[in-house]
Each structure stands twice: as structure tokens, then as C-alpha cells.
C-alpha positions as CSV (number, residue, x, y, z in Angstrom):
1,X,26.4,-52.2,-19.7
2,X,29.5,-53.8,-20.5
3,X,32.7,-52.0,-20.5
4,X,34.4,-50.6,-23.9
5,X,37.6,-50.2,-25.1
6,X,37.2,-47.1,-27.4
7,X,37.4,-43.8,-26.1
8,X,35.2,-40.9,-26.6
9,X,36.3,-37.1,-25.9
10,X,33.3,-35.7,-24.2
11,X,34.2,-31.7,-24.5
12,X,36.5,-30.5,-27.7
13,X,36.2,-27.7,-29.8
14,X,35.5,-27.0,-33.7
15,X,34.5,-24.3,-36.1
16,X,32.5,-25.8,-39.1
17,X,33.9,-23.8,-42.0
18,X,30.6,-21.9,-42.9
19,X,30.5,-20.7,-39.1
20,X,33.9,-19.9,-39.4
21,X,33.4,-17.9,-42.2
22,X,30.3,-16.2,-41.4
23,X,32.2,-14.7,-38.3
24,X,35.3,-13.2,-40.0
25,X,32.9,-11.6,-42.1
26,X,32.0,-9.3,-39.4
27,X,34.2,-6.4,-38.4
28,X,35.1,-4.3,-35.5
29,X,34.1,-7.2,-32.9
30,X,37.5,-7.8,-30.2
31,X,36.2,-11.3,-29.7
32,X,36.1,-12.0,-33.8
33,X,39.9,-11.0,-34.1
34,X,41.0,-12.3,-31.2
35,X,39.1,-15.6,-32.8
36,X,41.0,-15.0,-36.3
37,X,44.8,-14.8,-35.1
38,X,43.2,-18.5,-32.6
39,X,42.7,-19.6,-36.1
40,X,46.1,-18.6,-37.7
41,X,47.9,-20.8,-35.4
42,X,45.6,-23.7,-34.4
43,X,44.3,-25.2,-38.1
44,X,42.7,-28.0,-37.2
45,X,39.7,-25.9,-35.6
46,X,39.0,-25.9,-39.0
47,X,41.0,-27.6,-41.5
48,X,39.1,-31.0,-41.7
49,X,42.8,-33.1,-43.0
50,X,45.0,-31.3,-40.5
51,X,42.4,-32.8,-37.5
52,X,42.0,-36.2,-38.9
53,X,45.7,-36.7,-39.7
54,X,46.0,-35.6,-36.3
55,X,43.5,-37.9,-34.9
56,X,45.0,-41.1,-36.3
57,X,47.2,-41.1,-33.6
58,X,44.6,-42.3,-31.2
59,X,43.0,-45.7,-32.2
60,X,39.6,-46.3,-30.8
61,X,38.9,-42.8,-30.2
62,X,36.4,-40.5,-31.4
63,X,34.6,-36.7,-30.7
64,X,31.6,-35.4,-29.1
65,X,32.2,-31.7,-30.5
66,X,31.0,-28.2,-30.1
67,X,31.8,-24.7,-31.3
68,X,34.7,-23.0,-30.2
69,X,34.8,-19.9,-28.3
70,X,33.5,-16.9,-28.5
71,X,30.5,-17.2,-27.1
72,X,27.4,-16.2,-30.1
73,X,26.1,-14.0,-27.1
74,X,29.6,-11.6,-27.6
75,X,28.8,-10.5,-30.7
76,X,26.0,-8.4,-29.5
77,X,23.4,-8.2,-31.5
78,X,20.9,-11.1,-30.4
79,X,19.5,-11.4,-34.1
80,X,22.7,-11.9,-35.4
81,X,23.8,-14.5,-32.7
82,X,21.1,-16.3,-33.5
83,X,21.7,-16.5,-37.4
84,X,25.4,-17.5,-36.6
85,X,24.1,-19.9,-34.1
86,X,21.4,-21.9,-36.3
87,X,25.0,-21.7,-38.9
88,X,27.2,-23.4,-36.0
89,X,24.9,-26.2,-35.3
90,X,23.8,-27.0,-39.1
91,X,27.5,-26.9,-39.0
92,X,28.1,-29.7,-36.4
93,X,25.3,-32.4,-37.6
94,X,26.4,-32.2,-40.8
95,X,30.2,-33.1,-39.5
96,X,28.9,-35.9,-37.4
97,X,27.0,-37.3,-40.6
98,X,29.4,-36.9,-42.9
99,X,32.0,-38.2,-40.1
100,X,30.8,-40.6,-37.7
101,X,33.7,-42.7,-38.1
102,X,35.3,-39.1,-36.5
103,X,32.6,-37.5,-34.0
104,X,30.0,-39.3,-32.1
105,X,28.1,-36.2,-31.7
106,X,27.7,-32.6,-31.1
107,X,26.4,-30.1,-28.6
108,X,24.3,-27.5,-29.6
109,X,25.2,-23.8,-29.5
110,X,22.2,-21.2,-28.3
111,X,22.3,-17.6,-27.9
112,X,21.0,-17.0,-24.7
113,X,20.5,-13.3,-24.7
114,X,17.1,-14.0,-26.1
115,X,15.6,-17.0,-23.9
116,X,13.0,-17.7,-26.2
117,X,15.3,-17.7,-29.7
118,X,17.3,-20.3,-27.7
119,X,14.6,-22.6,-26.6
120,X,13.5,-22.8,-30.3
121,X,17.1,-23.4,-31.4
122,X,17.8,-25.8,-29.4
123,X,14.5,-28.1,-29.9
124,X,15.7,-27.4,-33.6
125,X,19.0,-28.6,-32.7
126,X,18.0,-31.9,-31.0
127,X,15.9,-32.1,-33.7
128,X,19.1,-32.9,-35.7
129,X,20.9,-35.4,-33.5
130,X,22.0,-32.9,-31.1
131,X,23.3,-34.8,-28.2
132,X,23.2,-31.9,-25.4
133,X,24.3,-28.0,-25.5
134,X,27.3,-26.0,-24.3
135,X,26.9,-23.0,-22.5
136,X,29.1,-20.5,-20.9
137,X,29.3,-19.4,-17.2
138,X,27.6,-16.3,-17.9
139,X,25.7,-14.6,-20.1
140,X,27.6,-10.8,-21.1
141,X,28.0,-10.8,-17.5
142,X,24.9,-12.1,-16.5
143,X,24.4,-14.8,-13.8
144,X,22.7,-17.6,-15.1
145,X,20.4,-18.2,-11.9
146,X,18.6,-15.2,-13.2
147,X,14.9,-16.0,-13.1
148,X,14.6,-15.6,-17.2
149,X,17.2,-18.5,-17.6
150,X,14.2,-20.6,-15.7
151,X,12.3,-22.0,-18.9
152,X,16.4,-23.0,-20.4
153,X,16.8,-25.2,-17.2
154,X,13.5,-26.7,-17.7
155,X,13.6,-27.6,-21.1
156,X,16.8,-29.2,-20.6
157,X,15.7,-31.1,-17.9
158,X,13.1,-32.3,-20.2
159,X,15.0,-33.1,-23.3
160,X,17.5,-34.8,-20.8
161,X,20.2,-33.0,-22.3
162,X,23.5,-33.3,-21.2
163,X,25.0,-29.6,-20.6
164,X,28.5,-29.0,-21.4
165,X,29.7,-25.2,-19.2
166,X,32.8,-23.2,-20.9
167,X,34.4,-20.1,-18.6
168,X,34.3,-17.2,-21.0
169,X,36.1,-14.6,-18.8
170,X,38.2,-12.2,-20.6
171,X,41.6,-9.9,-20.0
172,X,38.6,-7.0,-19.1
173,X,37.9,-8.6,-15.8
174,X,40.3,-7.0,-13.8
175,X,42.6,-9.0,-11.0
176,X,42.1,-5.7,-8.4
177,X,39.6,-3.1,-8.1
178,X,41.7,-0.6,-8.8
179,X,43.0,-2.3,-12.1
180,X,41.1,-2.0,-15.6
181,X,42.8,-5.0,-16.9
182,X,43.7,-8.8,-16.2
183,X,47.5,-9.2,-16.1
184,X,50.0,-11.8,-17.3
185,X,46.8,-13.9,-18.4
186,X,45.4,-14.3,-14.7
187,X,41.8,-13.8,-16.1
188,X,43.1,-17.4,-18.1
189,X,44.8,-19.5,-16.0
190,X,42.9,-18.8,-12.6
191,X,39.9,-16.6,-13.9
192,X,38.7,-19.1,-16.1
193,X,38.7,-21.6,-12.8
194,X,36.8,-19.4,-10.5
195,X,34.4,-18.5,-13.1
196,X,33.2,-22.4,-13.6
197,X,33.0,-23.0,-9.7
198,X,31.0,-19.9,-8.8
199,X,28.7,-20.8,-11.3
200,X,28.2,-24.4,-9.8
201,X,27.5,-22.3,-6.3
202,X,25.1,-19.9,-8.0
203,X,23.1,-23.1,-9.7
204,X,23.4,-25.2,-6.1
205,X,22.5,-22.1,-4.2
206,X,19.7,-20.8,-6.4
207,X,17.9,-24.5,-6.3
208,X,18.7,-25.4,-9.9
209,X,19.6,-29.0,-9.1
210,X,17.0,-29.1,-6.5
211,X,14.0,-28.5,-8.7
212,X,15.5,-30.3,-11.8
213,X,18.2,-32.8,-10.3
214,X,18.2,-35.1,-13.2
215,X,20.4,-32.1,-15.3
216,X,23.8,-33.2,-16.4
217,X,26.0,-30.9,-15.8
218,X,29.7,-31.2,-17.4
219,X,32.1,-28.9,-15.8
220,X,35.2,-28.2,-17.6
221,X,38.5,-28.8,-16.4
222,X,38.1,-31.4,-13.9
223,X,35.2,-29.7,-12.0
224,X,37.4,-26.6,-11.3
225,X,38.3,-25.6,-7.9
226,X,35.8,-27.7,-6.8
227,X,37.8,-30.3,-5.6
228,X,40.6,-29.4,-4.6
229,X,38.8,-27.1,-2.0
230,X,35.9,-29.5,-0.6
231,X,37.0,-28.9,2.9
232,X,35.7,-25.5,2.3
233,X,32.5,-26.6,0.1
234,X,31.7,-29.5,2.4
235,X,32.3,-28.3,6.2
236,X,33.0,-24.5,5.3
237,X,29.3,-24.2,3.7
238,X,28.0,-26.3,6.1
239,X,28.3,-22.8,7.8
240,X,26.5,-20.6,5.4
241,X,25.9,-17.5,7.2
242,X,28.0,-17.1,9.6
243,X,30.8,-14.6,8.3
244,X,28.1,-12.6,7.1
245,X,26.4,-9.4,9.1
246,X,22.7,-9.3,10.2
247,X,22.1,-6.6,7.2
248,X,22.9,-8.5,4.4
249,X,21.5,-11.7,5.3
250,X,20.3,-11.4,1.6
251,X,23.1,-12.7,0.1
252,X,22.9,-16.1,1.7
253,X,18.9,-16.7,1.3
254,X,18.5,-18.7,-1.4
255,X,16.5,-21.4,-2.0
256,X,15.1,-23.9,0.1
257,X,17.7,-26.8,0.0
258,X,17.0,-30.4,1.4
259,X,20.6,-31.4,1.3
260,X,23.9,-30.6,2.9
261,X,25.7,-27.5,0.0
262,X,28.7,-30.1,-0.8
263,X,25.5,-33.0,-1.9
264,X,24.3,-30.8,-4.9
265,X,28.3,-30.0,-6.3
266,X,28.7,-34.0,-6.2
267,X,25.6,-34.0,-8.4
268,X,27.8,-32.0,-11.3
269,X,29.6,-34.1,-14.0
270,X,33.8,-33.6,-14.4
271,X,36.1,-33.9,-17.6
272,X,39.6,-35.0,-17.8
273,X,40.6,-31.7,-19.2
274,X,43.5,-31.0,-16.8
275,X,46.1,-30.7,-19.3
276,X,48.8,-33.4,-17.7
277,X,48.2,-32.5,-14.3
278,X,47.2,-36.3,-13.1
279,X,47.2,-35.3,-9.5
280,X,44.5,-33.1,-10.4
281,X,42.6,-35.6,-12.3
282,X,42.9,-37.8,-9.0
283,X,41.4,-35.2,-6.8
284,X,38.3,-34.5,-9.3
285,X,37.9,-38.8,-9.4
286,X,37.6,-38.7,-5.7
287,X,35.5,-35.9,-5.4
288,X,33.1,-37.0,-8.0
289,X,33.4,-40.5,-8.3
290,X,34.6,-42.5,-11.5
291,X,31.1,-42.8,-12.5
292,X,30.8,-38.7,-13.0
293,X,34.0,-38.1,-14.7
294,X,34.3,-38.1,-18.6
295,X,36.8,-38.4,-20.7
296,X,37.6,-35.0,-22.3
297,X,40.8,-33.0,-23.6
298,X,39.9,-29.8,-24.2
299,X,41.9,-30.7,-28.0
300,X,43.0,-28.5,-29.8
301,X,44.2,-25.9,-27.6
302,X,47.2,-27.4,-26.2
303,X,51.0,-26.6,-27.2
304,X,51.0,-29.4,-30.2
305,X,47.6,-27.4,-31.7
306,X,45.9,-30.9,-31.5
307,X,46.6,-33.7,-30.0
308,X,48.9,-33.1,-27.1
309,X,45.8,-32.9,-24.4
310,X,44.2,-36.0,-25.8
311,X,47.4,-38.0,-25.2
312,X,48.2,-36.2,-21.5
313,X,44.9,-36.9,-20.8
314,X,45.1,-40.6,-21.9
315,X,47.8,-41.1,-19.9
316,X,46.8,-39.4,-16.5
317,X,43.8,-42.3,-16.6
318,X,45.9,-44.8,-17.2
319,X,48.2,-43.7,-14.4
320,X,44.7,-43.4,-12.1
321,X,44.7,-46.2,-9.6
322,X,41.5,-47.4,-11.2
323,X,39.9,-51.0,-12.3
324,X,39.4,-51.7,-15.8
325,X,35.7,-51.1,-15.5
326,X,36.5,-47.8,-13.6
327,X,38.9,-46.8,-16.5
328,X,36.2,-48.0,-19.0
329,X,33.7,-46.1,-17.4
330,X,35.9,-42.7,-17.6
331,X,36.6,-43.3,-21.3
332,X,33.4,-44.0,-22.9
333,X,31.0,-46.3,-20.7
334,X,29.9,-43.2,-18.3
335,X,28.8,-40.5,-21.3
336,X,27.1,-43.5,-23.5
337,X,25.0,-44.4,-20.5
338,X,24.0,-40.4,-20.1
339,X,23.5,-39.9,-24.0
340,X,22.6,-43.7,-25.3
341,X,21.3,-43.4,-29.0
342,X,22.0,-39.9,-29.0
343,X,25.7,-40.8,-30.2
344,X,26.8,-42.5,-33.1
345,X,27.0,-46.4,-33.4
């Protein structure tokens, strides 16, 4: 495939404004006001001229979007997540028609309290263009190597689907034991990390990517800890087991892997999303590779409410030691060979 100049943002954030509005018509939810006063001071999650007057910064560049946070499954009621979902992603095609000179794609929202309701959704939603799904690293607290998440692995494995993971931890995850809350945003700034990594362990562990290792994972933010601590992924699980007592050898039987832990983690895809932090960026290249690391800003949750992480992160590649095809690859080359005709010419 030959290398190309423009640049697409593999993992940003929207509301379409009927989503949007559908959810602040519900009341008494925490994660519904917590989303309204997001929406007082970032307006281009919705506000269509505010995003594209922000956009025209960047030539050459265009979206892959998704719905913004919270995830459907927080407001409780699986019937009603799965109205506001099938809202969300009519949502999102319809931007990327009306748009494609804007977004490239979109990635389907499902509602995975109710397995089933999201295996319909989502063969609805790729039945509209969708060009893979986001999900969250857990589901109300729920693992997702859970044996009823089986069939959602599967069927993304056949659709070939590429699967963009959010952290959703909140301020109700507690730093200590002895705490009730998160303080001074620790459930944010390091939560958030933890939460992506130990859900790449639980999917390596639990044989995910052994039974279907065509999946395409995208990990947020660089790949998350990941990295940065491969001495203890590589080498340190090469010692699974040994730190733990004879009567709990339970909680390091999993299943039956044919590869070395740290193999299966470099099978997971990375963003760019590291908010200016180009050493960071450097450590998830070398981990991964430049051929499973996407360009991606995490816009429009930086300081500027737009485009300040899509510029950082243009500028941590550049400063990449990299090749042109490398840097090609990171900005557009590496997710049109994963989704193809799934994007937008």
C-alpha cells in the first residue's frame, strides 16, 4: 500500500445532538450530570460549527468517531441503554454521510449488559457503515473475560471489527481500602491507566486472543502501562505463579496459552493519545511496533476543548525518529489497511 499524506484520528469523541438530547432528558443519573456540565464547557462534542472551525486547523486530516462517555451500560436500565444506543449510532452514520469530507467513520456503541441486545445492535450497526465498536474496560464492574461476553468476542472476530477500549473508572473507586472515594482525581490520571492494562491481562490470560487472534484491539492512551512496564510483563510473567501460595493457585490457571504472556500484549493495537508526552509515545512505538500504533488524540478533551491533542499529538510523531513510511503508517496507512472500504474515500 503506498504511503499517504493525510491523517486520520483513529479514537475521538462526539455526541450526535439527538443522543445528546435524549440523555439530558433523563434525570437523577450522576453519570448524565456529570456529562451535562462536560458539555457546558467542551461545545464542540456537539456543536457541529464550533468542531469544524476547529478542525480547519489541520489540513489533510479527518475522524474515525464514537460516542463520548458515559458508558450506555451506566444508565442502568438495559432497555433504555439500548434505545439510547441504537440513537447514538443512527447518530454517528448519519455524521459520516452527511460529513465525509469530516469523519471517515464511526465505531459502534452496544450496551453490553444484555449480550444478546448487543450482538443485534452491532450487526445493525455494521450494517450502516460501522467501521468497528468501542467498548469500555468493564461492564458496571464486570470483567469482560466473563464467559457471557464469549458470543461478543466471536462475533467480532467474525465481522473483523476493529475494537476501540475506553477506561470508565469513576471517583467511587477508591485509592485505599479504607477510603470510599478516589482523591485529587487519582481514579483519572492513574485509574483510568491501570483499568486499560488489567483488562489487556484479563483478555491475554483468559485466552481471548488465543482463540480469536485476528481481533483488533485499540488500547487507549498509548497502550497504557503496558509499555513502560514490559520488563515486568515480559520476564516478570514469564514467572506466573511463583509469588502466589499453593491455595490459590486458582487465580493464575487460566487458559491454555501457546505463547510467552508478553507475545499476546504485542498483539494489542496503541493510539497516540498521550497528550504531549512524546517520550511516552516513543516507549508504546517500541513496544508495539510502528505498524500497531494509530494515530489518535483523544480531541476534544484537552485544555483548548478541541484541538490542542490533535496538534501535541501531531507533533510527538513528527518528533519520533521514524521513516516517512513509518510516520505514514502511524497516520493513516496502518488503520486503512485494518478497516479498508470500511472508511470513507
Amino acid at each position: 500500500m503506498p504511503a499517504t499524506s493525510e491523517k486520520l484520528d483513529a479514537f475521538c469523541h462526539i455526541l450526535p445532538r439527538a443522543y445528546a438530547d435524549r440523555l439530558f432528558a433523563l434525570d437523577g443519573l450522576p453519570a448524565i450530570a456529570n456529562l451535562r456540565k462536560r458539555i457546558m464547557s467542551i461545545p464542540s462534542l456537539v456543536d457541529l460549527d464550533v468542531r469544524f472551525r476547529q478542525l480547519d486547523e489541520f489540513p489533510d486530516y479527518r475522524q474515525i468517531i464514537n460516542l463520548a462517555a458515559p458508558p450506555v451500560e451506566d444508565l442502568g436500565d438495559p432497555v433504555l441503554a439500548a434505545q439510547c444506543v441504537r440513537i447514538g449510532n443512527d447518530g454517528l452514520a448519519e455524521l459520516v454521510t452527511k460529513h465525509p469530507d469530516r469523519f471517515a467513520g464511526f465505531c459502534a456503541a452496544v450496551a453490553l449488559d444484555d449480550v444478546d441486545s448487543a450482538l443485534t445492535e452491532l450487526d445493525r450497526a455494521v450494517g450502516m457503515g460501522a467501521a468497528g465498536v468501542q467498548i469500555y474496560t468493564h461492564v458496571q464492574g464486570h470483567p469482560l473475560d466473563e464467559d457471557r461476553f464469549e458470543p461478543f468476542w466471536q462475533r467480532c472476530a467474525e465481522l473483523d471489527l476493529l475494537i476501540q477500549v475506553h477506561p470508565c473508572r469513576n471517583s467511587s473507586w477508591a485509592d485505599y481500602p479504607t477510603e470510599e472515594r478516589s482523591k485529587y482525581e487519582i481514579w483519572w490520571t492513574f485509574g483510568w491507566e491501570y483499568d486499560l492494562s488489567a483488562f489487556m491481562a484479563r483478555i491475554v490470560f483468559s485466552g481471548v486472543l488465543e482463540r480469536y487472534p485476528n481481533l483488533k484491539f485499540l488500547i487507549h492512551h498509548g497502550g497504557s502501562m503496558v509499555p513502560h512496564f514490559s520488563g515486568r510483563v515480559g520476564p516478570g510473567w514469564d514467572q506466573l505463579g511463583s509469588r502466589t501460595p499453593a491455595h490459590q493457585q486458582e487465580d493464575v490457571t487460566g487458559y491454555p496459552l501457546t505463547k510467552r504472556p508478553v507475545d499476546y500484549f504485542k498483539m494489542f493495537y496503541a493510539d497516540t493519545a498521550l497528550f504531549g508526552a512524546a517520550h511516552a509515545l516513543r516507549c508504546a512505538v517500541e513496544f508495539f511496533g510502528p505498524e500497531r500504533v494509530l494515530f489518535g488524540s483523544d480531541s476534544p478533551y484537552d485544555p483548548e476543548k478541541g484541538p490542542g491533542y490533535i496538534r501535541s499529538a501531531i507533533a510527538n510523531v513528527e518528533e519520533l525518529d521514524l521513516t516517512p513510511d513509518q510516520r505514514a503508517a502511524i497516520y493513516g496507512d496502518n488503520v486503512r489497511r485494518l478497516l479498508g472500504s470500511r472508511l470513507t474515500a
